[in-house]
C-alpha positions, 0 to 999 in steps of 0.5 A: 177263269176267263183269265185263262180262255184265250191261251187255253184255247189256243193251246189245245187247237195246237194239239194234234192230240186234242183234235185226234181225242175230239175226232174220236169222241165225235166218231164215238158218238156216231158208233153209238148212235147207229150201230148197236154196241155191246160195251164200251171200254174206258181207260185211265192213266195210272196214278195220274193224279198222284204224281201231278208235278206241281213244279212243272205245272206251275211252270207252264201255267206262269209262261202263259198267265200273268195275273198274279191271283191266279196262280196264287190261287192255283197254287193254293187248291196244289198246296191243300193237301188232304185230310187224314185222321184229322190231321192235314198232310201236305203233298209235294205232288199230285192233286185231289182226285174228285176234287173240283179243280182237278180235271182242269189242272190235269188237263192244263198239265197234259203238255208238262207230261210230254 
C-alpha cells in the first residue's frame, strides 16, 4: 500500500481528531506507566463495521489514488462477502470485522463518517 502512504499521512496530520487520539494515547502511556491504574476502559462504535458505507468509502479513496488496481483491489476485499452455511452472502455494506484489511479501510473512512 505504499501507493496510499503520502496522502494518508498527510490527511491524518490534518485531523485535529487524529493528534487529539495520539496525545491521548502518549498521555495513556505516561498514566500507566507512573501511576498505578486499577482499570482501564476500552469503548467501540456500535455497528461500525456493519455499516461501512461502501459508496462513500470508495468516493474518498478515488478523490486521492489514481492506481487503478487499488481501488479495484480495495473494492474486491468490499465486495467478498461472507460465508453462511456454505453459501456466500454479498453485503451492500459494511466490512469484515476480524478481517485483515479492516481496520485500514475504517480507518480510511473515518472522514467519510463526519
Amino acid at each position: 500500500m505504499s501507493t496510499a502512504r503520502p496522502w494518508w499521512e498527510q490527511t491524518w496530520a490534518e485531523r485535529e481528531d487524529a493528534i487529539s487520539a495520539h496525545l491521548a494515547l502518549d498521555a495513556l502511556a505516561v498514566g500507566i506507566q507512573t501511576k498505578k491504574v486499577n482499570w482501564l476502559l476500552d469503548a467501540d462504535i456500535r455497528s461500525f463495521f456493519d455499516t461501512l458505507d461502501h459508496g462513500c468509502l470508495l468516493k474518498f479513496i478515488e478523490q486521492r489514488i489514481a492506481d487503478r488496481r487499488v481501488l479495484r483491489h480495495i473494492q474486491k476485499w468490499l465486495n467478498a462477502g461472507v460465508l453462511e452455511e456454505g453459501r456466500r452472502e454479498r453485503q451492500e455494506e459494511g466490512a469484515v470485522q476480524g478481517g485483515s484489511v479492516s481496520p485500514l479501510l475504517a480507518n480510511i473512512y473515518q472522514p467519510c463518517r463526519n
